[in-house]
Biopython code that builds the backbone (N, CA, C, O; Angstrom):
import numpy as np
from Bio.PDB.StructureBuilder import StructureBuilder

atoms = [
    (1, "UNK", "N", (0.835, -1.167, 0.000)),
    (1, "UNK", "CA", (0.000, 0.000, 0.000)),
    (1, "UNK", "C", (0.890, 1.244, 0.000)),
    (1, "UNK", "O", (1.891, 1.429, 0.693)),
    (2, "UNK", "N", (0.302, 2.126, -0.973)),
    (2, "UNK", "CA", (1.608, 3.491, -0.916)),
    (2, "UNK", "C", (0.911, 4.252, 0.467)),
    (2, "UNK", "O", (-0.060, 4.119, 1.212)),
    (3, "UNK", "N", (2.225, 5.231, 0.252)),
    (3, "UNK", "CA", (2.500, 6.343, 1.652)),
    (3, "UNK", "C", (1.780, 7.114, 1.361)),
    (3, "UNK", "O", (2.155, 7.663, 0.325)),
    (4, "UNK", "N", (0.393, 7.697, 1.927)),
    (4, "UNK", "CA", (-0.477, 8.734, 0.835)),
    (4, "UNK", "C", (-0.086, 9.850, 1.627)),
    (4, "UNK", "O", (-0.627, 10.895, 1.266)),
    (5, "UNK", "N", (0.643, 9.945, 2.539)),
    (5, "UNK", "CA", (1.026, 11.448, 3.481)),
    (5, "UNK", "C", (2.419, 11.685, 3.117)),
    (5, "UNK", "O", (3.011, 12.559, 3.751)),
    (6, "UNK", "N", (3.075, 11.019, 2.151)),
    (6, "UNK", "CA", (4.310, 11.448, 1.534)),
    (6, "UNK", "C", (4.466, 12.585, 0.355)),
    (6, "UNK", "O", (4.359, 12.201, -0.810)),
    (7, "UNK", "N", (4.640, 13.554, 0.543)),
    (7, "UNK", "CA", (5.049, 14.412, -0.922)),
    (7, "UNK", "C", (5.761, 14.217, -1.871)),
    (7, "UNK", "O", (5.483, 14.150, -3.068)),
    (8, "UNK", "N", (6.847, 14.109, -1.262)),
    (8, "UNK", "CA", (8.080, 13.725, -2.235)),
    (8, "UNK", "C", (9.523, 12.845, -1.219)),
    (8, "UNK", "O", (9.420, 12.608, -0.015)),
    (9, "UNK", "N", (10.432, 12.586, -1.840)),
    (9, "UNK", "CA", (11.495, 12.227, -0.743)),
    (9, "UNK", "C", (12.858, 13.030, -0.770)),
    (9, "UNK", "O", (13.392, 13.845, -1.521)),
    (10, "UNK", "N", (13.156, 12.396, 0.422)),
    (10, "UNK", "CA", (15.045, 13.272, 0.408)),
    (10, "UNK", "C", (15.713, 12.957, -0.548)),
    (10, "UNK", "O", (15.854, 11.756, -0.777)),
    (11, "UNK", "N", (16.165, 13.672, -1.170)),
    (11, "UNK", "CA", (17.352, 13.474, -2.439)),
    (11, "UNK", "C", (18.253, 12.612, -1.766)),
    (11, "UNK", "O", (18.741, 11.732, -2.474)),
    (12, "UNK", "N", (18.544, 12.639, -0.760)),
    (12, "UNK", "CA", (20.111, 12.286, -0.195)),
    (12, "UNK", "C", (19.347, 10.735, 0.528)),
    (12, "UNK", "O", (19.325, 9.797, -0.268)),
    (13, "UNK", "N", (18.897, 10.520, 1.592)),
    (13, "UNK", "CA", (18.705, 9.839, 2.398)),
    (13, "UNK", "C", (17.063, 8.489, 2.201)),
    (13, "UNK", "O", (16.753, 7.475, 2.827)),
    (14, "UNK", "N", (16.361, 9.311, 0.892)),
    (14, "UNK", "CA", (15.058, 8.937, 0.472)),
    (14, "UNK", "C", (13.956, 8.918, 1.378)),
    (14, "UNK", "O", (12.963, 8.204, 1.242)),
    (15, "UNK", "N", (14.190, 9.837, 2.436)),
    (15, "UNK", "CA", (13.105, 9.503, 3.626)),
    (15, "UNK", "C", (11.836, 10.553, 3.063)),
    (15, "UNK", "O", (12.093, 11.490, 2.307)),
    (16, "UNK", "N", (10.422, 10.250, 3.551)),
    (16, "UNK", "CA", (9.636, 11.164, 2.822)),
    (16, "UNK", "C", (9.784, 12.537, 3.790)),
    (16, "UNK", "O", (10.150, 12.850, 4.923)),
    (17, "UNK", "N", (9.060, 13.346, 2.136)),
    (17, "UNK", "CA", (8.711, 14.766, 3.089)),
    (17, "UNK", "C", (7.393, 14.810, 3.080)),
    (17, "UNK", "O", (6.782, 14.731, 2.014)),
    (18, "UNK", "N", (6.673, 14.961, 4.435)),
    (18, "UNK", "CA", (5.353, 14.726, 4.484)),
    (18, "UNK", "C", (4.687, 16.249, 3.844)),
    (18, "UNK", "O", (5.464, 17.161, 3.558)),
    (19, "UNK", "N", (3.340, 16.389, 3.680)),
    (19, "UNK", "CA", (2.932, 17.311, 3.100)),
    (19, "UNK", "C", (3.109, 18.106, 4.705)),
    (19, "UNK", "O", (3.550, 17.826, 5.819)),
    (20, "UNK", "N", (2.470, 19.232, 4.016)),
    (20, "UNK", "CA", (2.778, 20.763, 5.383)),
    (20, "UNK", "C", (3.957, 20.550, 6.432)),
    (20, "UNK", "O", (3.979, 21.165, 7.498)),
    (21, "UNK", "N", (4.719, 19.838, 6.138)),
    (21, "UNK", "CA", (6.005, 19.819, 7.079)),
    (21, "UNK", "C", (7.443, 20.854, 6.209)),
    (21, "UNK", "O", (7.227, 21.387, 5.120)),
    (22, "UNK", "N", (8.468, 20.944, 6.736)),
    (22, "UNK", "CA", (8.887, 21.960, 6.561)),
    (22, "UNK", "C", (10.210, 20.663, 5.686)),
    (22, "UNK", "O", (10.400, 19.473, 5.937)),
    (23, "UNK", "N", (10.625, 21.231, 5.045)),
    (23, "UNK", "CA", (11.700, 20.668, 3.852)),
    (23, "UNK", "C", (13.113, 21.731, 3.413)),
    (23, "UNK", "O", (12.952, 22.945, 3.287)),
    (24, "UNK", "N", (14.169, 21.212, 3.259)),
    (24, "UNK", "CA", (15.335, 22.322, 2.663)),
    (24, "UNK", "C", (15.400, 22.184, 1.027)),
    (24, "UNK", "O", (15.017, 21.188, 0.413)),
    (25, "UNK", "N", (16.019, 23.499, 0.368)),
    (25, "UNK", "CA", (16.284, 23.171, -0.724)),
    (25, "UNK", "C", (17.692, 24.019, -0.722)),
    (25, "UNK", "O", (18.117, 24.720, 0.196)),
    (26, "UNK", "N", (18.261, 23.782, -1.916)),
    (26, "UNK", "CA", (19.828, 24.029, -1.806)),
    (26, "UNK", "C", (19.405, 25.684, -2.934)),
    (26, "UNK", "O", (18.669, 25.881, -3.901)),
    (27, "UNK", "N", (20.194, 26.409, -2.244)),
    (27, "UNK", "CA", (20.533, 28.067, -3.288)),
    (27, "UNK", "C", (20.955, 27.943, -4.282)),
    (27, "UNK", "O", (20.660, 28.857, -5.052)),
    (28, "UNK", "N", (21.632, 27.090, -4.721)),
    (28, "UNK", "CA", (22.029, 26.957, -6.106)),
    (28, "UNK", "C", (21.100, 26.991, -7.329)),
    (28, "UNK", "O", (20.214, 26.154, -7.499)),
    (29, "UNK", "N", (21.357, 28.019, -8.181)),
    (29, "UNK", "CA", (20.208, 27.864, -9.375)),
    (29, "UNK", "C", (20.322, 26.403, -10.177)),
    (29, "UNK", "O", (19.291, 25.981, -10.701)),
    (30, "UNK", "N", (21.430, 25.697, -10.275)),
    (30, "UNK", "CA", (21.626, 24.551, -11.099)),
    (30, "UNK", "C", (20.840, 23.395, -10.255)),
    (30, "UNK", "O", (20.364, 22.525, -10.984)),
    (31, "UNK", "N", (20.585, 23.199, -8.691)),
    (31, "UNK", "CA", (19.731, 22.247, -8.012)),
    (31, "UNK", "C", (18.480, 22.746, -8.131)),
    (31, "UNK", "O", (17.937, 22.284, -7.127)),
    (32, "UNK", "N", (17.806, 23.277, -8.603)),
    (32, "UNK", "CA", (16.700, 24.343, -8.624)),
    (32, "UNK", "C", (16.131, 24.366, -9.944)),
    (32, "UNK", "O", (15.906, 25.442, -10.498)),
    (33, "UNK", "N", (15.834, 23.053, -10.595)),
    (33, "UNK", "CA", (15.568, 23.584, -12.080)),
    (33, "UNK", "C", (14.163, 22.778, -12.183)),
    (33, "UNK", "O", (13.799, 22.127, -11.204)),
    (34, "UNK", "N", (13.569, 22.806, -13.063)),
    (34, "UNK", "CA", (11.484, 23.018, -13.671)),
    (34, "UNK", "C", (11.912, 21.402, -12.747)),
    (34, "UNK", "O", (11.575, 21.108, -11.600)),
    (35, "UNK", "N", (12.795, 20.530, -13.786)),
    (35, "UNK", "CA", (12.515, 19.165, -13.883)),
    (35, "UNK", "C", (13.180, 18.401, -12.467)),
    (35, "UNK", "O", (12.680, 17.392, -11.971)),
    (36, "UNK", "N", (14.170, 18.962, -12.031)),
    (36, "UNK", "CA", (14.992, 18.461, -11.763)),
    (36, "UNK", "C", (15.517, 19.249, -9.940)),
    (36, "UNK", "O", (16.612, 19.789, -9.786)),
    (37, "UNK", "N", (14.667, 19.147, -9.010)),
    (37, "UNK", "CA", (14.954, 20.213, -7.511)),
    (37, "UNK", "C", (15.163, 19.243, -6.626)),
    (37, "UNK", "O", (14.339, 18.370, -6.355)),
    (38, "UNK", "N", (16.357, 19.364, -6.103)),
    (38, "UNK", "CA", (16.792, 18.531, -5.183)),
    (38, "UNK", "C", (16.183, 18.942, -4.057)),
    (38, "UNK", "O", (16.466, 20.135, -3.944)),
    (39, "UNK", "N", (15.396, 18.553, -3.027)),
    (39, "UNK", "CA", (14.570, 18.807, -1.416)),
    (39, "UNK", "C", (14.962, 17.677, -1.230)),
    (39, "UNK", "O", (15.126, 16.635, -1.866)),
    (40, "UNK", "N", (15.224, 18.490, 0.851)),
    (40, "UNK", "CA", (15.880, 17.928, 1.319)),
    (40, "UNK", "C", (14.906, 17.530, 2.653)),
    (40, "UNK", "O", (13.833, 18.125, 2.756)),
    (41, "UNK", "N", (15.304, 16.474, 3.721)),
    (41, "UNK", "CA", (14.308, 16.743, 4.497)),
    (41, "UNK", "C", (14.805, 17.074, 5.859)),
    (41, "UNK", "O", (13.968, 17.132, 6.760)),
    (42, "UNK", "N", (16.670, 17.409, 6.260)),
    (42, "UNK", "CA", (16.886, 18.242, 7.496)),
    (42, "UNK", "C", (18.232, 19.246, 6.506)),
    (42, "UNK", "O", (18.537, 19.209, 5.314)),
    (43, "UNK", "N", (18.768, 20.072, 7.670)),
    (43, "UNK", "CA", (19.473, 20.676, 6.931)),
    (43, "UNK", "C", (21.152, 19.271, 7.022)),
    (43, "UNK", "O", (22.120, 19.838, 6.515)),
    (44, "UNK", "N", (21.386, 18.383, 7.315)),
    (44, "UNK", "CA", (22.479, 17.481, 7.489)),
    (44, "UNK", "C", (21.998, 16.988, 6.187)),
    (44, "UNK", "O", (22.971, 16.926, 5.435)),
    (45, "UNK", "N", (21.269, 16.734, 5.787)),
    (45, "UNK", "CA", (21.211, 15.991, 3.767)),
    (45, "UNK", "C", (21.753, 16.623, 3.258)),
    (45, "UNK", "O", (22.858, 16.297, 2.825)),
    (46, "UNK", "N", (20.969, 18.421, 2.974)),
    (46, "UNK", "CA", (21.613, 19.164, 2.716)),
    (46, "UNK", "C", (22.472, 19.224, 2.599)),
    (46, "UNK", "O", (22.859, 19.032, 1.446)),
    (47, "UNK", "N", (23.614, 19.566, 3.767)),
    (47, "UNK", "CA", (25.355, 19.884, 4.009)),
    (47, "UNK", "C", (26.006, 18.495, 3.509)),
    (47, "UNK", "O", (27.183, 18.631, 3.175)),
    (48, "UNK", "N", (25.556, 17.352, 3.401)),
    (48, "UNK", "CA", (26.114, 16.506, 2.369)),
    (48, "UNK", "C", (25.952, 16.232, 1.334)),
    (48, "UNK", "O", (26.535, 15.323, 0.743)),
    (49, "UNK", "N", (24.752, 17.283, 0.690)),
    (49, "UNK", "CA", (24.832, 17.442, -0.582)),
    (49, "UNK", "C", (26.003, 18.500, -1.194)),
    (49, "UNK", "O", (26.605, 18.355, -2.258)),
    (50, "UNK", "N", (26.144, 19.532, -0.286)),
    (50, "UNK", "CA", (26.591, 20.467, -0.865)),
    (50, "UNK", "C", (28.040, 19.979, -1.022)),
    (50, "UNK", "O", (28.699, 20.133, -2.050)),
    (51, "UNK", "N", (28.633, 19.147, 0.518)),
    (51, "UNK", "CA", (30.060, 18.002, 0.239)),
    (51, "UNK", "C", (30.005, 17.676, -1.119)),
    (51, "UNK", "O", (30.766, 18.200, -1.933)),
    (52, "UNK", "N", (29.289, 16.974, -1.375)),
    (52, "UNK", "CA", (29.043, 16.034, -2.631)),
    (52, "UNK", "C", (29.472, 17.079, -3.784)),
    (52, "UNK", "O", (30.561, 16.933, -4.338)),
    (53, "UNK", "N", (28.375, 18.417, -4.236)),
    (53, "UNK", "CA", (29.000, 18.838, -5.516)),
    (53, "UNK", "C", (29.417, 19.928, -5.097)),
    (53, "UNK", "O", (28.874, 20.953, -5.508)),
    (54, "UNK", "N", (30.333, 19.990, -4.306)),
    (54, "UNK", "CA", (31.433, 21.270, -3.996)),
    (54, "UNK", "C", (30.784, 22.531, -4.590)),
    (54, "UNK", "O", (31.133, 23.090, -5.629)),
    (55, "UNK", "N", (29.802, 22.884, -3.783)),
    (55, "UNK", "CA", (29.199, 24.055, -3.894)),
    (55, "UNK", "C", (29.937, 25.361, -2.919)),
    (55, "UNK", "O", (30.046, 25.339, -1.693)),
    (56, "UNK", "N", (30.380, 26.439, -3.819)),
    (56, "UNK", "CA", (31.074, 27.660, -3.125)),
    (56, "UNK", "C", (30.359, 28.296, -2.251)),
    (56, "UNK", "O", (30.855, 28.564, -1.157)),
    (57, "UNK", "N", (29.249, 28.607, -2.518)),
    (57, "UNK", "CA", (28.534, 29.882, -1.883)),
    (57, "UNK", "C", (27.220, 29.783, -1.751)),
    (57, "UNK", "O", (26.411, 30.676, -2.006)),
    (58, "UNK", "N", (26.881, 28.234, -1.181)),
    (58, "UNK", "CA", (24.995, 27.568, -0.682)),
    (58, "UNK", "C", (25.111, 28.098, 0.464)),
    (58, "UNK", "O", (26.037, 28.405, 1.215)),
    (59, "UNK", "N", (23.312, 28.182, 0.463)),
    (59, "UNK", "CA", (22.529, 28.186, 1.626)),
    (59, "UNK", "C", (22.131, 26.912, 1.569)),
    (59, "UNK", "O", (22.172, 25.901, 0.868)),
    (60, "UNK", "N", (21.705, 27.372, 2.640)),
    (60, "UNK", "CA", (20.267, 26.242, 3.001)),
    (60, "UNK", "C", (18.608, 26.933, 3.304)),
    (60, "UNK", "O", (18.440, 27.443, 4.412)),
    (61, "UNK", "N", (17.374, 26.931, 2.267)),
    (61, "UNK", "CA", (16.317, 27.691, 2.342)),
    (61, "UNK", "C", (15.385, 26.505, 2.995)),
    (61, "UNK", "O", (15.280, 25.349, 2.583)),
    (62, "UNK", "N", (14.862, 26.991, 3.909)),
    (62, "UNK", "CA", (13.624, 26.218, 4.660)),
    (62, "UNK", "C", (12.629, 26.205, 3.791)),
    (62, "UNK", "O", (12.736, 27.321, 3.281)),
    (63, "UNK", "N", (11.591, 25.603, 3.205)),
    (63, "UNK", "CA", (10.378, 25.917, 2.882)),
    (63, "UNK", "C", (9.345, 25.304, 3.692)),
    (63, "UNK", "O", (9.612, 25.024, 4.861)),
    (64, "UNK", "N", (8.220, 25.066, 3.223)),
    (64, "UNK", "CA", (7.204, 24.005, 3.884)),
    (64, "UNK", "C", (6.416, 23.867, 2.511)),
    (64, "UNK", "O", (5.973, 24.754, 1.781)),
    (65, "UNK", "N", (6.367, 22.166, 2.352)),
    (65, "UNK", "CA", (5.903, 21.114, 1.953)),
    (65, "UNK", "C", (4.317, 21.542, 1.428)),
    (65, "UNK", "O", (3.752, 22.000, 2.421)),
    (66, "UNK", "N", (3.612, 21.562, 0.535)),
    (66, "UNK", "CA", (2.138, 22.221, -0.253)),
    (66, "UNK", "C", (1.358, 21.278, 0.737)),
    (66, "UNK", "O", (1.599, 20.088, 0.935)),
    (67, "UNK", "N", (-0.083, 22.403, 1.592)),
    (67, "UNK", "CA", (-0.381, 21.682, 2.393)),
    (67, "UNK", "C", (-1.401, 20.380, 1.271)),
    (67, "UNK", "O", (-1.654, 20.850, 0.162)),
    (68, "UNK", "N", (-1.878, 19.075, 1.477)),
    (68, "UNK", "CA", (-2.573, 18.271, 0.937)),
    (68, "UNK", "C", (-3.999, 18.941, 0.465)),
    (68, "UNK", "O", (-4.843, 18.255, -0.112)),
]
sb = StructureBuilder()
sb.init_structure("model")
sb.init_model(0)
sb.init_chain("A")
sb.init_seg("    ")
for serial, (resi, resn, name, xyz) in enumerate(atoms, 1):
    if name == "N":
        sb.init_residue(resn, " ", resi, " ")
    sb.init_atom(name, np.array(xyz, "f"), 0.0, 1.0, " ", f" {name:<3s}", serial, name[0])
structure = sb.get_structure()
């Protein structure tokens, strides 16, 4: 049976992001594109994403998850 309170998952770790809960996404315009947005679901995915593609000058932006 699927997860029907799942939105989407962690790029890094695959854990879900539930709807109206709060999620990271990386500053970079290149993680940030129509098809293709890496969300995260603490800011520690995050900071090993940014390890991963040696990003100079990320944030980390909080959002929250589209309520259901």
């Amino acid at each position: 049976m699927a997860d029907t309170s799942s939105w989407v998952h962690c790029a890094i770790c695959g854990k879900s992001i539930v709807y109206g809960k709060a999620y990271y996404l990386c500053s970079v315009s290149t993680c940030n594109r129509k098809r293709l947005t890496y969300r995260f679901c603490t800011p520690d995915c995050w900071d090993a994403h940014v390890a991963d593609k040696n990003h100079r000058n990320a944030e980390c932006i909080e959002e929250t998850a589209p309520p259901r």
